[in-house]
MDTraj code that builds the backbone (N, CA, C; nanometers):
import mdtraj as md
import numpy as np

residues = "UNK UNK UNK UNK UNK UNK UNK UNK UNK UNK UNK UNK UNK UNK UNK UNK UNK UNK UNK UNK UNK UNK UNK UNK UNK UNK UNK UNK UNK UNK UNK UNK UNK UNK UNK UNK UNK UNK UNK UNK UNK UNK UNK UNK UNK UNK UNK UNK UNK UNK UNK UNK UNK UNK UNK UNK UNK UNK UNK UNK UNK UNK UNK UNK UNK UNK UNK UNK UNK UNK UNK UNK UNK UNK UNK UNK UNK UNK UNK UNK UNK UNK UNK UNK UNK UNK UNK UNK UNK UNK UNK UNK UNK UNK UNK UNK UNK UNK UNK UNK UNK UNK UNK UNK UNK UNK UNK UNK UNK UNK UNK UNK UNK UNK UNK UNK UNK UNK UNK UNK UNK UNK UNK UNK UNK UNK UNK UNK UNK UNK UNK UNK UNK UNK UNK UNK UNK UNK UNK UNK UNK UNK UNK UNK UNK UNK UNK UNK UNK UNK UNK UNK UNK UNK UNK UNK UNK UNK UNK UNK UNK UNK UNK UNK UNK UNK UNK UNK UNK UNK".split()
xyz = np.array([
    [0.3728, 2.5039, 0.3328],
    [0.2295, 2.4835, 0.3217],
    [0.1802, 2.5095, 0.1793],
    [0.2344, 2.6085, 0.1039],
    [0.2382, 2.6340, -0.0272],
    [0.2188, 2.5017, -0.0864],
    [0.2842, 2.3940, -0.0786],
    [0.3406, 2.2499, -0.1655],
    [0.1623, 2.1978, -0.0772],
    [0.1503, 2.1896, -0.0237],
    [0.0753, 2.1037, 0.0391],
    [-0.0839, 2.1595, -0.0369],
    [-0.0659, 2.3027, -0.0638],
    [-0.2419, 2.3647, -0.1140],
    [-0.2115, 2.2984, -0.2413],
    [-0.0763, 2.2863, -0.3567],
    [-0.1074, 2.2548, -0.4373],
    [-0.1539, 2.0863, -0.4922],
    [-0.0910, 1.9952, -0.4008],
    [-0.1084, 1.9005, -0.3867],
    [-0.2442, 1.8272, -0.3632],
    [-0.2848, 1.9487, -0.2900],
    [-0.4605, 1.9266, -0.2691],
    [-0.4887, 1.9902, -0.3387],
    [-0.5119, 2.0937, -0.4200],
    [-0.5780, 2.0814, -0.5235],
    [-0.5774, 2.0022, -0.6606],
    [-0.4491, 1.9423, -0.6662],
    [-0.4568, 1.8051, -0.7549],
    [-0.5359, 1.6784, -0.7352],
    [-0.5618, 1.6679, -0.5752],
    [-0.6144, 1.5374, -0.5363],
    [-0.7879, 1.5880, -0.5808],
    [-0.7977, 1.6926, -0.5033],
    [-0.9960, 1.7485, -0.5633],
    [-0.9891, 1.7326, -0.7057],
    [-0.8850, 1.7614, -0.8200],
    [-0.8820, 1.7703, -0.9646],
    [-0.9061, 1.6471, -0.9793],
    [-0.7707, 1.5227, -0.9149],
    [-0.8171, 1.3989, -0.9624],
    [-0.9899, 1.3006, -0.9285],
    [-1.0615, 1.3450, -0.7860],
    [-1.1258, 1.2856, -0.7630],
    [-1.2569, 1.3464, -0.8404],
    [-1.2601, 1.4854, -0.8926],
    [-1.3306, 1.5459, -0.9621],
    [-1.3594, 1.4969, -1.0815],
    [-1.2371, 1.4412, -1.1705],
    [-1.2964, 1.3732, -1.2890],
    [-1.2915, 1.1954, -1.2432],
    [-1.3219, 1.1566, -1.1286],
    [-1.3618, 1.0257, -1.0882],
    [-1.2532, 0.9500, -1.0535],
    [-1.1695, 1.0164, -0.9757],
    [-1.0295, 0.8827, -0.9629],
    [-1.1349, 0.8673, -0.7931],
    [-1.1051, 0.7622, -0.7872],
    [-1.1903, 0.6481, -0.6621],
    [-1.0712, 0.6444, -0.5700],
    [-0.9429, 0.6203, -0.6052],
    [-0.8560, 0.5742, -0.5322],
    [-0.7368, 0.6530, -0.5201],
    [-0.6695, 0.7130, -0.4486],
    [-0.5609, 0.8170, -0.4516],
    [-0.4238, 0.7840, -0.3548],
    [-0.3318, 0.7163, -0.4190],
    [-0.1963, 0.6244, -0.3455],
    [-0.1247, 0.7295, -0.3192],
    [-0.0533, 0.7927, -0.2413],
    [0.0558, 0.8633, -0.1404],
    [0.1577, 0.7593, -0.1447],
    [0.2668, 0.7439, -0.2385],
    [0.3761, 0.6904, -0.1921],
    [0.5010, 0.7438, -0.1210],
    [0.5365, 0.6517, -0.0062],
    [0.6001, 0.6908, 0.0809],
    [0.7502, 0.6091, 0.1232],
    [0.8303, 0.5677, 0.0053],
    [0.9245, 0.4908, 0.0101],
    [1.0265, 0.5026, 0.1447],
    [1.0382, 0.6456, 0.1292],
    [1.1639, 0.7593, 0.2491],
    [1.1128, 0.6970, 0.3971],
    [0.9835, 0.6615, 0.4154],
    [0.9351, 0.6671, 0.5568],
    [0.9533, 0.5213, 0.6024],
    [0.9952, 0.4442, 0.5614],
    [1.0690, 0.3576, 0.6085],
    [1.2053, 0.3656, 0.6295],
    [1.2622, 0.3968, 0.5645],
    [1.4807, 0.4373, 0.5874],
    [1.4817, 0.5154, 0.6646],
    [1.4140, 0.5871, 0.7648],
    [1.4406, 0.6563, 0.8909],
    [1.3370, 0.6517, 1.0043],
    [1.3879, 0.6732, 1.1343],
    [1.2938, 0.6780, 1.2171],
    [1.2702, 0.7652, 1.2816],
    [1.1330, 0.8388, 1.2374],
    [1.0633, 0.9353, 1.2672],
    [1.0671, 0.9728, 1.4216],
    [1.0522, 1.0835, 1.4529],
    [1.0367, 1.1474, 1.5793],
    [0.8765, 1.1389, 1.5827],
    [0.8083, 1.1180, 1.7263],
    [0.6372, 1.1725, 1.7624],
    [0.6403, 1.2717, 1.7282],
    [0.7246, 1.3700, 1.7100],
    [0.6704, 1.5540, 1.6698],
    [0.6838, 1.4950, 1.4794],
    [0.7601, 1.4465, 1.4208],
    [0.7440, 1.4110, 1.3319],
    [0.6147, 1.3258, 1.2429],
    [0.6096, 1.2502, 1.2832],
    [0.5119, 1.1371, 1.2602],
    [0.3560, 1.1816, 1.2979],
    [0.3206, 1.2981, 1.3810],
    [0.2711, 1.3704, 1.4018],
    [0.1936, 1.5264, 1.3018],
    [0.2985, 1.5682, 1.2701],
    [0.3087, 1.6681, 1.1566],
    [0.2591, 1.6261, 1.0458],
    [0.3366, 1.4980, 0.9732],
    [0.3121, 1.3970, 0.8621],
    [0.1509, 1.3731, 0.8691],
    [0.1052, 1.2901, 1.0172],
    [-0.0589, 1.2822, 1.0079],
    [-0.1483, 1.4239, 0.9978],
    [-0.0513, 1.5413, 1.0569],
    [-0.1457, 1.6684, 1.0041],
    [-0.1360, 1.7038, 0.8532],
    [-0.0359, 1.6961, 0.8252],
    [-0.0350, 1.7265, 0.6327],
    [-0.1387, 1.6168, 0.5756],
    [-0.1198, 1.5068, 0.6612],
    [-0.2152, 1.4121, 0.5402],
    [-0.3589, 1.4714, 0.5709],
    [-0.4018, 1.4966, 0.7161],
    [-0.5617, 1.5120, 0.7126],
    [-0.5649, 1.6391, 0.6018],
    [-0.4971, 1.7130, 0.6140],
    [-0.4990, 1.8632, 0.5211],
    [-0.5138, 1.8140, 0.4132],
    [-0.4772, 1.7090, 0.3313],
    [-0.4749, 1.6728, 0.1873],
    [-0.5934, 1.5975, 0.1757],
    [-0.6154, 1.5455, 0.2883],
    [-0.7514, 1.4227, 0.2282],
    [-0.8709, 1.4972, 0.2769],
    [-0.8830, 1.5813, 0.3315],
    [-1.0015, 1.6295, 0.4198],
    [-1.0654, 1.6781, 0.2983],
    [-1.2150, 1.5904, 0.3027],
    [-1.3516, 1.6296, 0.1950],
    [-1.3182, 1.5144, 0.1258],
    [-1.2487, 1.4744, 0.0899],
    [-1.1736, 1.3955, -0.0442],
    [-1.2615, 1.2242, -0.0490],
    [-1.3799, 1.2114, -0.1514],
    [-1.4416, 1.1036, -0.1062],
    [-1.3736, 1.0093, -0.1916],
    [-1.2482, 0.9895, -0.2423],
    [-1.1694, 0.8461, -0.2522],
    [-1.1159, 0.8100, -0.1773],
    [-1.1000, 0.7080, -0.2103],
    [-1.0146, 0.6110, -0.0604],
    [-0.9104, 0.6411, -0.0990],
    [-0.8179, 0.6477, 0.0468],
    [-0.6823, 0.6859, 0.0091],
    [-0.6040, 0.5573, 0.0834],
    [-0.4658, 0.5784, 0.0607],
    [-0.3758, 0.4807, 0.1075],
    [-0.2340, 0.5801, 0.1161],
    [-0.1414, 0.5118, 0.2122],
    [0.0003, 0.5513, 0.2045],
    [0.0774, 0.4134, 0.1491],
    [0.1197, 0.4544, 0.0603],
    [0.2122, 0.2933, 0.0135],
    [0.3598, 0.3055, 0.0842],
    [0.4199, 0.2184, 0.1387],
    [0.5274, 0.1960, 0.1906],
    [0.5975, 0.0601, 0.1006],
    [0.7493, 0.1211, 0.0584],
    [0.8260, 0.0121, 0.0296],
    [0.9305, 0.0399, -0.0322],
    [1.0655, -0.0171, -0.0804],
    [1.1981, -0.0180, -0.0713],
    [1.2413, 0.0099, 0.1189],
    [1.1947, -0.0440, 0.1565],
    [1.2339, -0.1102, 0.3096],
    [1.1660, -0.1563, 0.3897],
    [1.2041, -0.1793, 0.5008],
    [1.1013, -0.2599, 0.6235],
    [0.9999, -0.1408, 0.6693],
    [0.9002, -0.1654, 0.6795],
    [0.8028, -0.1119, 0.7296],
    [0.7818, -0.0873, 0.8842],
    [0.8088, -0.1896, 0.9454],
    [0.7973, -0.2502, 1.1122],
    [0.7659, -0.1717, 1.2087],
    [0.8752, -0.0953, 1.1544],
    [0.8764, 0.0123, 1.2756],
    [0.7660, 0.1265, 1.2818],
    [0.7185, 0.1444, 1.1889],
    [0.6397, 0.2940, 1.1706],
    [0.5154, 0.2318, 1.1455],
    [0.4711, 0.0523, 1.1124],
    [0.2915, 0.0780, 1.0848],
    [0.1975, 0.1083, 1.1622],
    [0.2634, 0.0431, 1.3064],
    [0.1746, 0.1177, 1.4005],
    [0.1030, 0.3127, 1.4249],
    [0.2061, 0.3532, 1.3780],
    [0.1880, 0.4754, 1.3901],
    [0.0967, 0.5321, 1.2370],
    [0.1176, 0.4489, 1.1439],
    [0.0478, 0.4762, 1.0002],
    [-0.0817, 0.3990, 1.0162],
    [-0.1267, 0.3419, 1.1014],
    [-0.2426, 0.2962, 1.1505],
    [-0.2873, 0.4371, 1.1848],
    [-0.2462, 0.4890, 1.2455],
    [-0.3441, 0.6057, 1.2902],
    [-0.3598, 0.7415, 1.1903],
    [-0.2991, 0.7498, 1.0821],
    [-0.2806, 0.8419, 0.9711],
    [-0.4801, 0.8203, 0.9346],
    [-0.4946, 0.9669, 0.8938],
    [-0.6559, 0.9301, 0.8537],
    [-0.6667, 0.9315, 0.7258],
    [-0.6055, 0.8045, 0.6708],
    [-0.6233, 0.7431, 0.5362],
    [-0.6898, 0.5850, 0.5266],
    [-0.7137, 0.5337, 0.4637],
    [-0.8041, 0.3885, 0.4060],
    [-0.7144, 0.2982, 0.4278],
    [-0.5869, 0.2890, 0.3668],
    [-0.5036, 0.1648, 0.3450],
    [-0.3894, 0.1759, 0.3832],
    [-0.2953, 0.1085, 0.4448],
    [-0.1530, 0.1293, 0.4207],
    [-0.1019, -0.0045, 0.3481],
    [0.0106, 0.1001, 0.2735],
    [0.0347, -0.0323, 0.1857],
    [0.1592, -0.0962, 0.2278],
    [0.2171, -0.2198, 0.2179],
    [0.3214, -0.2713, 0.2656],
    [0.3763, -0.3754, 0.1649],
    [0.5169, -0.3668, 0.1411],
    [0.6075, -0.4266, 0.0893],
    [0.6416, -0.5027, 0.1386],
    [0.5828, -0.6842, 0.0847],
    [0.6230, -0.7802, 0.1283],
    [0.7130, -0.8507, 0.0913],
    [0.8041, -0.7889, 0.0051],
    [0.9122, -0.8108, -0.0208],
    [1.0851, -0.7346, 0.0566],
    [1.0075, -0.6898, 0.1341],
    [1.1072, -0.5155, 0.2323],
    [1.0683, -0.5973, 0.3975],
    [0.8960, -0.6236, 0.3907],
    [0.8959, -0.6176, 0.5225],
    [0.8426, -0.7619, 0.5067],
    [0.8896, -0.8258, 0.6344],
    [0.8517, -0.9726, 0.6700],
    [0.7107, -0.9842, 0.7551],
    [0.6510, -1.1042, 0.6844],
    [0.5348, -1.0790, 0.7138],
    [0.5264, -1.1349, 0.8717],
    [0.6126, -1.2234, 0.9086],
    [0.5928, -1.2893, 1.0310],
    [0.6134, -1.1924, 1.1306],
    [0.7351, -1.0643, 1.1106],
    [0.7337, -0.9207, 1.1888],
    [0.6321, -0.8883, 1.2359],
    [0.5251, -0.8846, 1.1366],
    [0.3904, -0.7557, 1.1385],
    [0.2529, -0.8547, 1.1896],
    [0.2790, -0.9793, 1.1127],
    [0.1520, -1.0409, 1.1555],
    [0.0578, -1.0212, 1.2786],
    [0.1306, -1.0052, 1.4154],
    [0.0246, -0.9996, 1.4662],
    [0.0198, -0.8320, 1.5021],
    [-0.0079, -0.7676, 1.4392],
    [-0.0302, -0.5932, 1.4419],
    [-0.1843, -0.6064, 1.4180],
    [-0.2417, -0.5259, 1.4573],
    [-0.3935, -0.5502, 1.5005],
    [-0.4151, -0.4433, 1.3269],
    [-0.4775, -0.5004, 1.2287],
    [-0.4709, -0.3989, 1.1308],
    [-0.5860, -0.3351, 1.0583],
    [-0.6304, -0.2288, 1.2000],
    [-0.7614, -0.1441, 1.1652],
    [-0.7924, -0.0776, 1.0539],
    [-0.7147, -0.0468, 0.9189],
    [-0.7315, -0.0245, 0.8496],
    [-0.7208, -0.1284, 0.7307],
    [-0.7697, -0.0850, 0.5808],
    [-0.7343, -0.1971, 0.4854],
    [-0.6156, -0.1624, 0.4611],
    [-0.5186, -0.3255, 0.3992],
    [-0.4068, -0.3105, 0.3437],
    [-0.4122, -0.3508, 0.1999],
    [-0.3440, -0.2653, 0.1381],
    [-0.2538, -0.2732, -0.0070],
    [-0.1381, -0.3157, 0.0035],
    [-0.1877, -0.4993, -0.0064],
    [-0.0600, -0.6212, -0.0006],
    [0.0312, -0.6060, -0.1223],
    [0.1171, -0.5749, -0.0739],
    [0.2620, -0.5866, -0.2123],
    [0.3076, -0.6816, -0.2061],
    [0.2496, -0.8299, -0.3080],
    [0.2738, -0.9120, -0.2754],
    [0.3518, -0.9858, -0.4024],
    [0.3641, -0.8585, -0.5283],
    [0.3856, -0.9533, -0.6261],
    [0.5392, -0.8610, -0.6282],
    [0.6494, -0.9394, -0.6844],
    [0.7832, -0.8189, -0.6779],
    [0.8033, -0.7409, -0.7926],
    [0.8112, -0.6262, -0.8231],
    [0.8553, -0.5442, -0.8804],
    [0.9714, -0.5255, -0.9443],
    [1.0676, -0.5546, -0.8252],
    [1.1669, -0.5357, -0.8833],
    [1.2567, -0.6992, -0.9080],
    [1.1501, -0.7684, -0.9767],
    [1.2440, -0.9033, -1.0129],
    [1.1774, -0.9499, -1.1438],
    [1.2502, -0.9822, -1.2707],
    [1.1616, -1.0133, -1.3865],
    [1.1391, -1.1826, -1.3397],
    [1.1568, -1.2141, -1.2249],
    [1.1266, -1.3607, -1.2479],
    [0.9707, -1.3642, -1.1975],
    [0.8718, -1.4320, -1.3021],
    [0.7343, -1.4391, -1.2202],
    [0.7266, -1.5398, -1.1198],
    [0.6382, -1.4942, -1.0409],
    [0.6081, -1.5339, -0.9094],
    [0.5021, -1.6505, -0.9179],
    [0.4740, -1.8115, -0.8713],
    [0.3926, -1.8829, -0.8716],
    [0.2208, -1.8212, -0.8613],
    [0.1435, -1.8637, -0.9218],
    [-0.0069, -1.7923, -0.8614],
    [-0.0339, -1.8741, -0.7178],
    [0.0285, -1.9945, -0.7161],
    [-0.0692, -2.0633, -0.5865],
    [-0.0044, -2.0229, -0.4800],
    [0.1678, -1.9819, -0.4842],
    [0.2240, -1.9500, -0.3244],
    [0.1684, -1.7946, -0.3427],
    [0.1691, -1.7159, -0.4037],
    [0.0787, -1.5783, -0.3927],
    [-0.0250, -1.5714, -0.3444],
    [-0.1152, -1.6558, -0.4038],
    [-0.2685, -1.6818, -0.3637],
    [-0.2115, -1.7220, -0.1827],
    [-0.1237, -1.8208, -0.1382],
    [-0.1785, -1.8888, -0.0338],
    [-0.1090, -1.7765, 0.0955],
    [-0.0133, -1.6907, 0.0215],
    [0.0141, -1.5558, 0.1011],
    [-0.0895, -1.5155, 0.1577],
    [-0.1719, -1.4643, 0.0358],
    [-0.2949, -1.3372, 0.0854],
    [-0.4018, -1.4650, 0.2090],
    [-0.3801, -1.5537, 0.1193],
    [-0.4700, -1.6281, 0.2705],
    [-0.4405, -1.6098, 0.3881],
    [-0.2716, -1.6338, 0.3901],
    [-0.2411, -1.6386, 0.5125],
    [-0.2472, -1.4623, 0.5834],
    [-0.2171, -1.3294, 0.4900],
    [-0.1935, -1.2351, 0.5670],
    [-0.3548, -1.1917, 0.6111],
    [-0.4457, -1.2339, 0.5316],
    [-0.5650, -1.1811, 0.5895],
    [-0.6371, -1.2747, 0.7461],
    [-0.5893, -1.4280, 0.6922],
    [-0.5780, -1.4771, 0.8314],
    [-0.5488, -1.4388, 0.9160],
    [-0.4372, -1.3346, 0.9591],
    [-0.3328, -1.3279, 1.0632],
    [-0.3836, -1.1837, 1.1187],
    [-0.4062, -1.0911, 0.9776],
    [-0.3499, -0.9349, 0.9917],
    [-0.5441, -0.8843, 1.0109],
    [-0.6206, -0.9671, 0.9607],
    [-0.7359, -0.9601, 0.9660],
    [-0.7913, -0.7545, 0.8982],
    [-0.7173, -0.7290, 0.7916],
    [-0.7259, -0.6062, 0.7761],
    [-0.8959, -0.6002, 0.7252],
    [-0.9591, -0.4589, 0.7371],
    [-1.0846, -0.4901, 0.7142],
    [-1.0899, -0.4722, 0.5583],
    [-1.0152, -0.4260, 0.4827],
    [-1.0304, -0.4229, 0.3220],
    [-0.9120, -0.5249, 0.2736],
    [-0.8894, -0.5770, 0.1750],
    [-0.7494, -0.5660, 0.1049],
    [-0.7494, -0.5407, -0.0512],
    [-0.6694, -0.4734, -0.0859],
    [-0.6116, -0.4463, -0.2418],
    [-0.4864, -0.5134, -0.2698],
    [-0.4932, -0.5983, -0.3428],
    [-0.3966, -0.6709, -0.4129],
    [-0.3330, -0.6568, -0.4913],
    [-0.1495, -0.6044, -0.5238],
    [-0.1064, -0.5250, -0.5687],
    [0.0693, -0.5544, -0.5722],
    [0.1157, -0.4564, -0.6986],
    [0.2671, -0.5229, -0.6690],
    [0.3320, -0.4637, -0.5178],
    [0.4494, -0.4849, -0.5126],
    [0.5347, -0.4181, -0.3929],
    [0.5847, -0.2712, -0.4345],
    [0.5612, -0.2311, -0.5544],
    [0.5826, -0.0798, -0.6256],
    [0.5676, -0.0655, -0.7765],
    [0.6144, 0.0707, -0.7743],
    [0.5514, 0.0359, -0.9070],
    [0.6316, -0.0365, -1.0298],
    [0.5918, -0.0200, -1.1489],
    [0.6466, -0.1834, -1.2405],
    [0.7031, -0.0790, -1.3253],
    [0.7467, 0.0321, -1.3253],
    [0.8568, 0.0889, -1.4015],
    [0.9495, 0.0724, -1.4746],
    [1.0141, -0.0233, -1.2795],
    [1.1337, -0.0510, -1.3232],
    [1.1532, -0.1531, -1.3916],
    [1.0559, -0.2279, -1.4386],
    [1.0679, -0.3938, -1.5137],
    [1.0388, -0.3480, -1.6505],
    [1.1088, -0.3835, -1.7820],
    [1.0802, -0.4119, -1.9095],
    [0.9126, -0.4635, -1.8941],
    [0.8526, -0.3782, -2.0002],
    [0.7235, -0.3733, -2.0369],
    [0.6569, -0.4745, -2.0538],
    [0.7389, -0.5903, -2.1556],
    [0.6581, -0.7030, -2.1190],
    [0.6442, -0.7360, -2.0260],
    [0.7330, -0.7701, -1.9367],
    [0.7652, -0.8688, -1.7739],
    [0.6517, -0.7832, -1.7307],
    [0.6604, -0.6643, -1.6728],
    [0.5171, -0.5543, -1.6082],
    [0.4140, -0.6712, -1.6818],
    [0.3833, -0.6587, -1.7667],
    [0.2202, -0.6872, -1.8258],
    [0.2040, -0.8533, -1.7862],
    [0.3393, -0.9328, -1.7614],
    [0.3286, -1.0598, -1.7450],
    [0.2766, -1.0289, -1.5749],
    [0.3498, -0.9541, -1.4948],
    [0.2961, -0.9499, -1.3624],
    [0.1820, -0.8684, -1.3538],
    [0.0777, -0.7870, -1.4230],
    [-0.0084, -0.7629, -1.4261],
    [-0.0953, -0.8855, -1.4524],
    [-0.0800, -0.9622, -1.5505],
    [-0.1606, -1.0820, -1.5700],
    [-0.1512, -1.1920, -1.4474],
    [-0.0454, -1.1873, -1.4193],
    [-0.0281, -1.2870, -1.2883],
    [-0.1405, -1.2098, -1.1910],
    [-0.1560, -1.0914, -1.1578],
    [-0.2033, -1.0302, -1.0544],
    [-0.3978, -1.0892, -1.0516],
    [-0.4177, -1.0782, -1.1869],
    [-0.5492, -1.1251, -1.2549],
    [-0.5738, -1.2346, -1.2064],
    [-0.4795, -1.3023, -1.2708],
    [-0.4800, -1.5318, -1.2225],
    [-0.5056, -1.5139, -1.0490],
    [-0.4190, -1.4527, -0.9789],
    [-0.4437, -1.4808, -0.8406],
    [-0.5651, -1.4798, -0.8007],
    [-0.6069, -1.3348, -0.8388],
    [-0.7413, -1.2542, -0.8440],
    [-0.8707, -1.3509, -0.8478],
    [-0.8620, -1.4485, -0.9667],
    [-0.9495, -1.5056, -1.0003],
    [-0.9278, -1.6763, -0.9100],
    [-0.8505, -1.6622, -0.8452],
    [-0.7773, -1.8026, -0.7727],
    [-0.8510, -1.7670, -0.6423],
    [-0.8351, -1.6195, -0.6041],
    [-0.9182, -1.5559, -0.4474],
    [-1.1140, -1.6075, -0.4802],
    [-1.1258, -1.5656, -0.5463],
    [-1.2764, -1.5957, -0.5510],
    [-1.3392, -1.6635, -0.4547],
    [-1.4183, -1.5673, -0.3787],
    [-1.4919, -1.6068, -0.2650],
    [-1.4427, -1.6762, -0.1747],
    [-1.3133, -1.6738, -0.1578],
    [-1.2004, -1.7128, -0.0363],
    [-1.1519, -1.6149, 0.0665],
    [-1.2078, -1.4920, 0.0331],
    [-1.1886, -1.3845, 0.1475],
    [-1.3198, -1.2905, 0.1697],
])
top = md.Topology()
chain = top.add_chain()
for i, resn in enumerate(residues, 1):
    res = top.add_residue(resn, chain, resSeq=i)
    for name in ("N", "CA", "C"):
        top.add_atom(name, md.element.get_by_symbol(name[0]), res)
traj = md.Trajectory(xyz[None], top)
């Protein structure tokens, strides 16, 4: 519990000098499958961390399939879950009823080849069609670390083009 006070007091530090948005990445929670006493515990540590906390939060999921556990990260009392659409197939999840907003990982991370803007763009059409989440954030599948700096800034700019391709389409 020690790890967990300090953790929250980083999140009050960050939202204190104005961070809006606060990502929980959660790569591990896909490569195993959680127990209910597990998955359980996990949603009590998170209310402990977010409780008061007026940014939106999210759990990001990715380096694997998601499938199995969003249902249960639906009920985590956070804003977004994020999903790797490059890990998890979207035709899997599509029809998951998705009461919260998602943080679509839709651009890849871990590939320097850029991704078209119009089959990206016609993704997010289709997952908000399907998944009907009530927010979405548009976003890579993780973070851009691992890509040489230019390639990152080329898929940051791609992320923009889509961005501006969505306009008043969702």
């Amino acid at each position: 519990m020690d790890f967990s006070r300090i953790i929250k007091a980083e999140i009050t530090n960050l939202t204190n000098r104005g961070a809006s948005f606060i990502q929980f990445n959660e790569p591990a929670i896909t490569w195993c499958t959680l127990t209910k006493e597990e998955i359980n515990l996990a949603k009590e540590a998170y209310r402990f961390l977010i409780d008061d906390v007026s940014a939106r939060t999210c759990i990001h999921t990715y380096f694997g399939d998601a499938t199995h556990i969003l249902s249960s990260l639906l009920d985590y009392p956070v804003d977004y879950i994020g999903v790797d659409f490059y890990s998890t197939t979207f035709e899997e999840i599509r029809e998951i009823s998705f009461s919260k907003g998602l943080l679509c990982g839709c651009i890849d991370s871990r590939s320097s080849l850029l991704e078209k803007p119009s089959n990206i763009s016609s993704f997010i059409e289709d997952v908000n069609e399907y998944m009907k989440p009530q927010d979405m954030v548009i976003s890579q599948n993780c973070d851009l670390e691992l890509l040489p700096r230019n390639v990152a800034e080329k898929k940051v700019k791609l992320l923009a083009e889509v961005l501006k391709m969505l306009e008043g389409k969702l």
